[in-house]
C-alpha positions in Angstrom: 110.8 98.5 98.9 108.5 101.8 99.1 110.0 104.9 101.0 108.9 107.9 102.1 106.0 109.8 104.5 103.7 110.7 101.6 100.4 109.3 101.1 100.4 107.9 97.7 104.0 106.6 97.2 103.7 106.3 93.7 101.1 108.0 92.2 99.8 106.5 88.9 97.7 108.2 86.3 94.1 107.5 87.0 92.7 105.0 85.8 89.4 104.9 83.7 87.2 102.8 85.6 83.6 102.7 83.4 82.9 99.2 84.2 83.4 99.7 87.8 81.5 101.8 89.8 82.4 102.5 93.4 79.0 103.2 95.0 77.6 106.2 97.4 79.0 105.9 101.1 75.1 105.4 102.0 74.7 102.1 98.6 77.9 100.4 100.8 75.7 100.8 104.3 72.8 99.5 103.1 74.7 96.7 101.2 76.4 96.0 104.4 73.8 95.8 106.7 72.5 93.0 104.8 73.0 89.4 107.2 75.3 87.6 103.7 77.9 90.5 103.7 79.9 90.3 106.5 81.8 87.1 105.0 80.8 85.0 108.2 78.9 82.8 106.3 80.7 82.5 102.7 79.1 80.5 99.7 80.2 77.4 98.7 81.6 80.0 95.4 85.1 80.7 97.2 88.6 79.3 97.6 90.9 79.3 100.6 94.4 79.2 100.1 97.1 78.7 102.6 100.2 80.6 102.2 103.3 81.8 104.3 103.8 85.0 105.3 107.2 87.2 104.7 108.0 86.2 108.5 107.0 82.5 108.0 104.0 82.1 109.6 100.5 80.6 108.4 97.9 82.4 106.5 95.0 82.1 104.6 93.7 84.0 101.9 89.7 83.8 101.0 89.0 84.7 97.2 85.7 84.4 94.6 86.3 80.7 93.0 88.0 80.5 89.5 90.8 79.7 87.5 94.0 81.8 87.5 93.8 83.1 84.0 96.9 82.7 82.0 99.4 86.1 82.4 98.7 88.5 80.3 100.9 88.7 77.0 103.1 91.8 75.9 101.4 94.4 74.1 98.3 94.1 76.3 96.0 97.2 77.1 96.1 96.7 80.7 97.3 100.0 82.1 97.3 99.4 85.7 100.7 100.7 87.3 102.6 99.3 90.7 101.8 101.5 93.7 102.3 101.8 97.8 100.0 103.1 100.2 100.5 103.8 103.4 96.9 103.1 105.1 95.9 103.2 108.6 93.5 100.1 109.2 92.7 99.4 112.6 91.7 96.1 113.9 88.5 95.8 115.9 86.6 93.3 117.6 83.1 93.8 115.7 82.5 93.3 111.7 82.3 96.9 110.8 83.2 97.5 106.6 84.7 101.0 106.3 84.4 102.8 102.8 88.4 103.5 101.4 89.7 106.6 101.4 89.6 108.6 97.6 93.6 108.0 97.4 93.0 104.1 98.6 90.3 103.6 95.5 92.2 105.5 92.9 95.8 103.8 93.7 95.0 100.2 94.9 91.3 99.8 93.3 90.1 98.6 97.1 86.4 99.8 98.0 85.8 98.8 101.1 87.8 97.0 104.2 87.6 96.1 107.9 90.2 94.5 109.7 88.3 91.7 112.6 90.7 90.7 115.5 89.2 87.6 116.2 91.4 86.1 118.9 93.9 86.3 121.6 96.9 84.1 122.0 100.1 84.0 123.4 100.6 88.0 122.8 98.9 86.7 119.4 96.1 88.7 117.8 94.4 85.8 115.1 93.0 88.7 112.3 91.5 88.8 109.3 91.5 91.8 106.2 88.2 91.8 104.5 88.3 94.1 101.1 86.2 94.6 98.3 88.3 95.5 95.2 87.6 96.1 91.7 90.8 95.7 90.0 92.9 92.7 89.8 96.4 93.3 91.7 98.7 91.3 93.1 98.2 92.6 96.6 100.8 92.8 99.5 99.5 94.3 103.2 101.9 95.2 105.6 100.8 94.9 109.2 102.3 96.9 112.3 105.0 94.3 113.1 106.5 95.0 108.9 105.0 91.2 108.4 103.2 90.9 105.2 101.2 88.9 103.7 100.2 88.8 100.2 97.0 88.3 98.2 97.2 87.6 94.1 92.8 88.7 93.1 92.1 87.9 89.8 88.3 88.7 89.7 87.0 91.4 91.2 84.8 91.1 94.5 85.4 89.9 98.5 88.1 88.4 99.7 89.6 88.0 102.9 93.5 87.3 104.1 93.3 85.3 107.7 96.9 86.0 109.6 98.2 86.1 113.2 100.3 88.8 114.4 101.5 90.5 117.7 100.3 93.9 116.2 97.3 93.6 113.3 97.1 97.1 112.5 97.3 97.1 108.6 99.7 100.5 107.7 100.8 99.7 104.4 99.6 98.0 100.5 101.3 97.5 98.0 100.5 96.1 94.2 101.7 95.1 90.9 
């Protein structure tokens, strides 16, 4: 789909973001070192979703509650463009959010991610992507392995995508 060694595979124009403000690196550590937002103990204001990945396995993707709103009609002012990124997001064994790189926030409109590795199975790792975006795209991540697994976010905020792979590593997102 997306070729290439460069960064930003497609590099849109950016995009005026005056409702959203990505905060300082030290705003996101204080905000994280808060108990409630690590995502270990969700509201009761979510919806999980299972899915099937592009290699036919099981997922789950954790979002804000709400309706899908209806698609968007021709003529409309949104401006966002498809993109790929190549990204290199490790999984760990501890909750530890990571502030996005510059590129990351200006192409895919993602603040913040961790990737947990929660469990080890038959040459399994069970993982989950945590991100904090403040666009709506219809996300795809690309683990290690070229499974992928995507995530629709139609209101800005936390959500979470809960897969198993031989090799978590997230190295690639794409979005439309």
């Amino acid at each position: 789909m997306y070729a290439g060694t460069s960064d930003i595979i497609k590099d849109p124009p950016v995009r005026s973001c005056s409702p959203c403000i990505v905060p300082e690196p030290s705003v996101i550590r204080s905000f994280l070192s808060r108990p409630q937002s690590d995502m270990t103990n969700l509201p009761g204001d979510v919806q999980v979703e299972k899915r099937i990945s592009g290699h036919g396995l099981e997922y789950t993707i954790t979002r804000p509650a709400g309706a899908k709103p209806p698609p968007t009609t021709q003529g409309s002012s949104n401006t966002k463009e498809d993109f790929g990124i190549q990204v290199i997001w490790n999984a760990q064994g501890t909750l530890d959010w990571k502030p996005t790189t510059q590129a990351v926030q200006k192409t895919a409109s993602i603040s913040m991610y961790m990737v947990k590795e929660n469990t080890v199975s038959s040459g399994n790792v069970s993982g989950t992507i945590y991100f904090q975006n403040f666009e709506h795209y219809d996300y795809i991540f690309y683990d290690e392995t070229g499974d992928y697994y995507p995530c629709d976010t139609w209101r800005s905020g936390s959500h979470s995508v809960g897969f198993t792979s031989k090799k978590p590593n997230i190295r690639f997102v794409t979005g439309s």
